[in-house]
N, CA and C atoms as a LAMMPS dump frame, in Angstrom:
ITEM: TIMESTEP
0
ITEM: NUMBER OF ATOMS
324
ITEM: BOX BOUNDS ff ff ff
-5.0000000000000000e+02 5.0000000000000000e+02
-5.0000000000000000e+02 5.0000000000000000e+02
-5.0000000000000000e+02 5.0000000000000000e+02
ITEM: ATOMS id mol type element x y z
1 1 1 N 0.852 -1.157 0
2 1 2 C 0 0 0
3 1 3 C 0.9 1.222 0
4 2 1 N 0.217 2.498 -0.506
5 2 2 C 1.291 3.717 -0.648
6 2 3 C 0.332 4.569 -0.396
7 3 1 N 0.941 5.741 -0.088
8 3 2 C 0.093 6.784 0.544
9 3 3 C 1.002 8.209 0.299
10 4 1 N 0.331 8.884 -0.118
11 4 2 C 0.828 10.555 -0.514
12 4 3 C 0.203 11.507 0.407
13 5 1 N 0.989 12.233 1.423
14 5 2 C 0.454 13.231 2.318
15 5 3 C 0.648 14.645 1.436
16 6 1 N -0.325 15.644 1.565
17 6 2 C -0.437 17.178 1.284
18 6 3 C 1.338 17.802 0.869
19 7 1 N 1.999 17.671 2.17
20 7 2 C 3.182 18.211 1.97
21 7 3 C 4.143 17.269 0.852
22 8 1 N 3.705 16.65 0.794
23 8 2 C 4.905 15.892 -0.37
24 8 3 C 5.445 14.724 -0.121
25 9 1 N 5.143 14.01 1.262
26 9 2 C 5.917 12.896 1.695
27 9 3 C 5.087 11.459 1.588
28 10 1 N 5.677 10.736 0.496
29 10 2 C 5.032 9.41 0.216
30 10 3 C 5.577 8.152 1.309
31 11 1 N 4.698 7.269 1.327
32 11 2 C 5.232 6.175 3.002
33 11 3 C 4.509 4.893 1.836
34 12 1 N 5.111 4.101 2
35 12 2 C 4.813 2.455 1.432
36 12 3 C 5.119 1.718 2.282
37 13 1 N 3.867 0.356 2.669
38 13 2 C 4.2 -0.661 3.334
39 13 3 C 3.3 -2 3.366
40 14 1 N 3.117 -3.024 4.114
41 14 2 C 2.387 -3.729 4.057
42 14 3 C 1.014 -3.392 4.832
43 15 1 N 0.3 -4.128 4.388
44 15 2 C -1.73 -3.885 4.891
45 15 3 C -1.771 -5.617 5.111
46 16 1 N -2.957 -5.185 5.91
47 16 2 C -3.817 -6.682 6.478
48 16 3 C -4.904 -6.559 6.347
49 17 1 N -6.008 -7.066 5.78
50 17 2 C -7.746 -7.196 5.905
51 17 3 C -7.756 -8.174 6.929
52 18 1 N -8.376 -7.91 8.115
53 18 2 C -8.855 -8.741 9.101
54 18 3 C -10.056 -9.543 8.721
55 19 1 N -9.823 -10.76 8.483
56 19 2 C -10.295 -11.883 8.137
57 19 3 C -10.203 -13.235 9.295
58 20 1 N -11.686 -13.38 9.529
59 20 2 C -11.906 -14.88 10.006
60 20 3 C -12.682 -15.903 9.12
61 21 1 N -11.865 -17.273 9.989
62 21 2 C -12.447 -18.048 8.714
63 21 3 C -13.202 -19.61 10.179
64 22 1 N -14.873 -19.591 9.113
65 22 2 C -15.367 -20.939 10.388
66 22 3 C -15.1 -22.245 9.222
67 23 1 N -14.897 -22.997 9.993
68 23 2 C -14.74 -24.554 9.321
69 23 3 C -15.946 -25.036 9.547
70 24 1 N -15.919 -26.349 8.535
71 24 2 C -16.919 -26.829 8.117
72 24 3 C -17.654 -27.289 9.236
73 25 1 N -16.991 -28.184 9.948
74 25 2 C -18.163 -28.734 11.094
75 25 3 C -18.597 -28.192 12.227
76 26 1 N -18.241 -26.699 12.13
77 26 2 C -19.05 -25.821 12.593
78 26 3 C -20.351 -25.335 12.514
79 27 1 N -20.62 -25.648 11.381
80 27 2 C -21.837 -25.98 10.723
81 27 3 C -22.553 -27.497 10.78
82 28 1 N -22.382 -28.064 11.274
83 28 2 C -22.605 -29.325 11.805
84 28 3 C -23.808 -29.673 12.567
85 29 1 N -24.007 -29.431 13.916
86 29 2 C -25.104 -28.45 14.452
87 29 3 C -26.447 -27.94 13.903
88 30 1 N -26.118 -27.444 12.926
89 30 2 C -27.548 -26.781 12.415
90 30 3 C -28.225 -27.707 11.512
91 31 1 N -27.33 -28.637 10.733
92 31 2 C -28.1 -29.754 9.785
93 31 3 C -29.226 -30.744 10.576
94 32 1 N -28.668 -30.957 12.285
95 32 2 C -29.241 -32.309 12.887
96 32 3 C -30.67 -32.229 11.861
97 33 1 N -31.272 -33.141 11.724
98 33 2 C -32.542 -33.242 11.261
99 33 3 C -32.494 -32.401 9.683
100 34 1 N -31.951 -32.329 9.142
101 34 2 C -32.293 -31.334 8.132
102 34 3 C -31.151 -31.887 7.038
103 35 1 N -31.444 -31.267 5.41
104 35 2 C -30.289 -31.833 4.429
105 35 3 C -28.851 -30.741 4.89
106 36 1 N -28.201 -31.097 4.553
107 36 2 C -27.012 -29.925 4.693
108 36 3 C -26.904 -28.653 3.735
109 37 1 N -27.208 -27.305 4.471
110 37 2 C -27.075 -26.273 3.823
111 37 3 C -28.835 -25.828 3.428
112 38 1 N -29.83 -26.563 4.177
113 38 2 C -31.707 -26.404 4.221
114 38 3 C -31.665 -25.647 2.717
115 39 1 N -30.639 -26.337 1.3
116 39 2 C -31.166 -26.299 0.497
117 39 3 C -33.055 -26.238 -0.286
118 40 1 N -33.493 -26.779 0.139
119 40 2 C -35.1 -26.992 0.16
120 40 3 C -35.978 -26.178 0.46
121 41 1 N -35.157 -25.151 0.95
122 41 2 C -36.115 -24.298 1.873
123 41 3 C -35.68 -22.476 1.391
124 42 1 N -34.734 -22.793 0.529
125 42 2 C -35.151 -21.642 -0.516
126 42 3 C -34.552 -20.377 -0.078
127 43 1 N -33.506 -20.701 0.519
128 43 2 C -32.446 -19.515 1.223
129 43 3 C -31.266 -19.113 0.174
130 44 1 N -31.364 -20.088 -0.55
131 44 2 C -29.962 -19.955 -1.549
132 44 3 C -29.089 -20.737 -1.244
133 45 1 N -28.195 -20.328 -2.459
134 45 2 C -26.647 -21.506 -1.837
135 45 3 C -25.945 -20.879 -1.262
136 46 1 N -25.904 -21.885 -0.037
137 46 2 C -25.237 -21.588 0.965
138 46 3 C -23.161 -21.677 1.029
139 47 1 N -22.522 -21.607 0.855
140 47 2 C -21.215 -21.18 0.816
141 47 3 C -20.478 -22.648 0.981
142 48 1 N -19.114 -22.647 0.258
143 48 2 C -18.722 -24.105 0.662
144 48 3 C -18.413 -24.629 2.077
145 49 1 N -18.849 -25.774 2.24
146 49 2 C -18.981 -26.236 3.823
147 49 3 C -17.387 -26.971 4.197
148 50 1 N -16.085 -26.729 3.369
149 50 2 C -15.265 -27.052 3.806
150 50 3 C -14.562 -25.866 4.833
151 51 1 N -14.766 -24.765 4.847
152 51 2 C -14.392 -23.604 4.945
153 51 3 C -15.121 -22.197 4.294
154 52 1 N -15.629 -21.388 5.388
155 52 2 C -16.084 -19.774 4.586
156 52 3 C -15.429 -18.943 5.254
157 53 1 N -14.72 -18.001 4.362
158 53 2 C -14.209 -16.964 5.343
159 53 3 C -15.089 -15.726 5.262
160 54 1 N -15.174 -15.018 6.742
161 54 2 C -16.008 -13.87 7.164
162 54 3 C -14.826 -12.554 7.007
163 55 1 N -15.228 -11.217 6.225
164 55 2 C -14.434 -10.305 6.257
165 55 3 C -15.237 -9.485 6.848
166 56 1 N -14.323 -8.674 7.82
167 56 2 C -14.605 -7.961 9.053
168 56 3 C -14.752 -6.555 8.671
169 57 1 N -14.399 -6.506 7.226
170 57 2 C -14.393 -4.807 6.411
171 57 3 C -13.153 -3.947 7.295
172 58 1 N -12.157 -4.401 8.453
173 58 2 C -11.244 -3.669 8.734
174 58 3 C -9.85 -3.941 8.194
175 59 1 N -8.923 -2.956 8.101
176 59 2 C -7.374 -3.01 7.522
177 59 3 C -6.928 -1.991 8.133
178 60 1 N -5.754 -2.873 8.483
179 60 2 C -4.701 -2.414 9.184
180 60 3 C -3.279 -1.927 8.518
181 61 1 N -2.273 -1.306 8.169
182 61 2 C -1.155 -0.884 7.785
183 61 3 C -0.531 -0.015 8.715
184 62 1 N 1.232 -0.698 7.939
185 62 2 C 2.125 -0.007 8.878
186 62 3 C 3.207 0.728 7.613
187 63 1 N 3.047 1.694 7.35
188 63 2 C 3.551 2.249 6.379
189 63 3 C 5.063 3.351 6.773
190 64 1 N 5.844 3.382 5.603
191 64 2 C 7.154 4.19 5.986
192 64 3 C 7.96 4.365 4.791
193 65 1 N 8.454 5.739 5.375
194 65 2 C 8.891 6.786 4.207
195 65 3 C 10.073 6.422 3.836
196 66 1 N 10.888 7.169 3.014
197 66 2 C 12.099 6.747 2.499
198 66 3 C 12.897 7.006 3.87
199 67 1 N 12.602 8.125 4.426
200 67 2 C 13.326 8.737 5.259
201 67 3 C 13.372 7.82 6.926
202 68 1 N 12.8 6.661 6.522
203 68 2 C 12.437 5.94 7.541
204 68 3 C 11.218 6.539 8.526
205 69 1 N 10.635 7.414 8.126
206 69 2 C 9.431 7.959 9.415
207 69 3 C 8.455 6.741 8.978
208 70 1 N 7.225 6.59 10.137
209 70 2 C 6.325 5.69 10.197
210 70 3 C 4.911 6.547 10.076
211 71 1 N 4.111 5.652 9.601
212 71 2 C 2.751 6.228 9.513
213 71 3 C 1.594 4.995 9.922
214 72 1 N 1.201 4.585 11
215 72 2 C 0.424 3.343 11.321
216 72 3 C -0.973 3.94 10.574
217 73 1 N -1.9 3.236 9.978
218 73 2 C -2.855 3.291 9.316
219 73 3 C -4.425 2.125 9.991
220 74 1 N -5.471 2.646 10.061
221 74 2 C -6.509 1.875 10.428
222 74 3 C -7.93 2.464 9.464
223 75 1 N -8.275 1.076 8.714
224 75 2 C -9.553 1.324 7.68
225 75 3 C -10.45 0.753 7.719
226 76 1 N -12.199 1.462 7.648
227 76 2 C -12.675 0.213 7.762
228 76 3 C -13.296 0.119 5.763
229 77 1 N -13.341 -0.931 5.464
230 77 2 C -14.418 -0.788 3.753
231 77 3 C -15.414 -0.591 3.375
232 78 1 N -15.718 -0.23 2.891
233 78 2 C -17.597 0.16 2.643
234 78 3 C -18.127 -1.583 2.168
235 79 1 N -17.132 -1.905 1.064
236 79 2 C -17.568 -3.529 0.574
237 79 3 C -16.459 -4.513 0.719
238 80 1 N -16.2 -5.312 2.135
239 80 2 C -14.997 -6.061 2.587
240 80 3 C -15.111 -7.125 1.731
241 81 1 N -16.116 -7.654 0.72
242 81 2 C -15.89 -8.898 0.25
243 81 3 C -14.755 -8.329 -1.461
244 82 1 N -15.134 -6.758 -1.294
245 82 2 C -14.079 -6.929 -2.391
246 82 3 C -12.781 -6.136 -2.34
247 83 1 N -12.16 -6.14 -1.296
248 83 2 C -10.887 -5.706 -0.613
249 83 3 C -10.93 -4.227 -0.499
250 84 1 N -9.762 -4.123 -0.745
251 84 2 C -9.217 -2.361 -0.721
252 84 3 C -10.105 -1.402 -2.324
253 85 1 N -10.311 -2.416 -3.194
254 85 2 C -11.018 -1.687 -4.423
255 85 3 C -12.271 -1.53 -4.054
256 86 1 N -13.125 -1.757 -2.851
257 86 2 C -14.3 -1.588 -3.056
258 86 3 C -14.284 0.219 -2.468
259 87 1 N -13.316 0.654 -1.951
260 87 2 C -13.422 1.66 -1.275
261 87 3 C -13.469 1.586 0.491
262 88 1 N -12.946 2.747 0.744
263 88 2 C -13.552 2.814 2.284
264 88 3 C -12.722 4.309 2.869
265 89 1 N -12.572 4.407 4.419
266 89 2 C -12.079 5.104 4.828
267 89 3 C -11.541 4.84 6.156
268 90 1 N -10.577 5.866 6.693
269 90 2 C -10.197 5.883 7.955
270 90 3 C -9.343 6.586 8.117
271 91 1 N -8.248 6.204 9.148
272 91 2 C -7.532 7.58 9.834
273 91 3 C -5.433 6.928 9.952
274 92 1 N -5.13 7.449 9.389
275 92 2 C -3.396 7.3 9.747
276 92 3 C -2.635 8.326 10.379
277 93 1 N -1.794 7.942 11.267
278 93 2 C -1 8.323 12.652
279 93 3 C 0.756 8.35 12.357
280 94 1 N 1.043 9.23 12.538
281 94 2 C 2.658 9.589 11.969
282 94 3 C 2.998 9.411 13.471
283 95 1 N 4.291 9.474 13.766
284 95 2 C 4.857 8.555 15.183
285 95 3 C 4.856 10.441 16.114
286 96 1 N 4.89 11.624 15.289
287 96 2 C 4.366 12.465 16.42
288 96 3 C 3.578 12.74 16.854
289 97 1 N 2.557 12.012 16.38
290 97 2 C 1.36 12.162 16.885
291 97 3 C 0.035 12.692 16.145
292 98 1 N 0.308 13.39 14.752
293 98 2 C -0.449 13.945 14.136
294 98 3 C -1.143 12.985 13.456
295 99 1 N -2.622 13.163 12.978
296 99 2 C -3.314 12.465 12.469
297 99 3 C -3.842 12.787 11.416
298 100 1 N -4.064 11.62 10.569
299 100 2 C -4.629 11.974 8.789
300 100 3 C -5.695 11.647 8.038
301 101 1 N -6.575 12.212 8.406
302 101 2 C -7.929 11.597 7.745
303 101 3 C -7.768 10.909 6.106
304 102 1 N -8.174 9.735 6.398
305 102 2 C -8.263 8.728 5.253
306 102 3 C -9.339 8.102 4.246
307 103 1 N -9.459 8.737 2.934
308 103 2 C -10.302 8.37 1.986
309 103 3 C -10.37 7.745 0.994
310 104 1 N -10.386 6.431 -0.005
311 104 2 C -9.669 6.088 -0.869
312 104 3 C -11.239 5.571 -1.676
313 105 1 N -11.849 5.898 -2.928
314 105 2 C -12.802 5.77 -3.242
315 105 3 C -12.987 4.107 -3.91
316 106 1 N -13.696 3.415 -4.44
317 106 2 C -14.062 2.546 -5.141
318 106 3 C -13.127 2.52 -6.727
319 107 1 N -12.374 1.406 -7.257
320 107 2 C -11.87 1.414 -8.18
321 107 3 C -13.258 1.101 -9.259
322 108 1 N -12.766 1.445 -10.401
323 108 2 C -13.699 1.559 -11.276
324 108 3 C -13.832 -0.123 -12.121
């Protein structure tokens, strides 16, 4: 991820989407008596039962300049199932303390 502040100073680093993931026989439970996934009953298809992962719509980054300064970053997404392109916003923190309101729109 890269980031351009007002005054001129660009910071690049790694990001995280906070992601959990439930396993299948977690779902286990809800079939007793029933087909797996109450296909029949007209909910839709239900997601693969080996594994679904849940996105939490938050991201985290720890970003830094050439000059070595730091900029910690926290986002949440407007649409977490489709990463950083769906858009979102939030706020990044330079190590003195100043703070940077964060906007990054929807890729096209």
């Amino acid at each position: 991820m890269s980031a351009a502040l007002k005054d001129g100073r660009s910071f690049s680093g790694p990001y995280l989407q906070v992601t959990s993931t439930t396993q299948g026989q977690a779902f286990d439970p809800l079939w007793s008596g029933w087909e797996p996934g109450w296909s029949s009953w007209g909910w839709g298809a239900f997601p693969d039962f080996a594994s679904t992962t849940h996105y939490s719509g938050r991201v985290m980054a720890n970003l830094q300049a050439a000059d070595g300064q730091h900029m910690r970053c926290h986002f949440h997404l407007n649409h977490p199932f489709e990463g950083m392109g769906g858009g979102g916003q939030g706020q990044c923190q330079l190590k003195s303390g100043r703070s940077v309101d964060a906007v990054f729109p929807p890729s096209a």
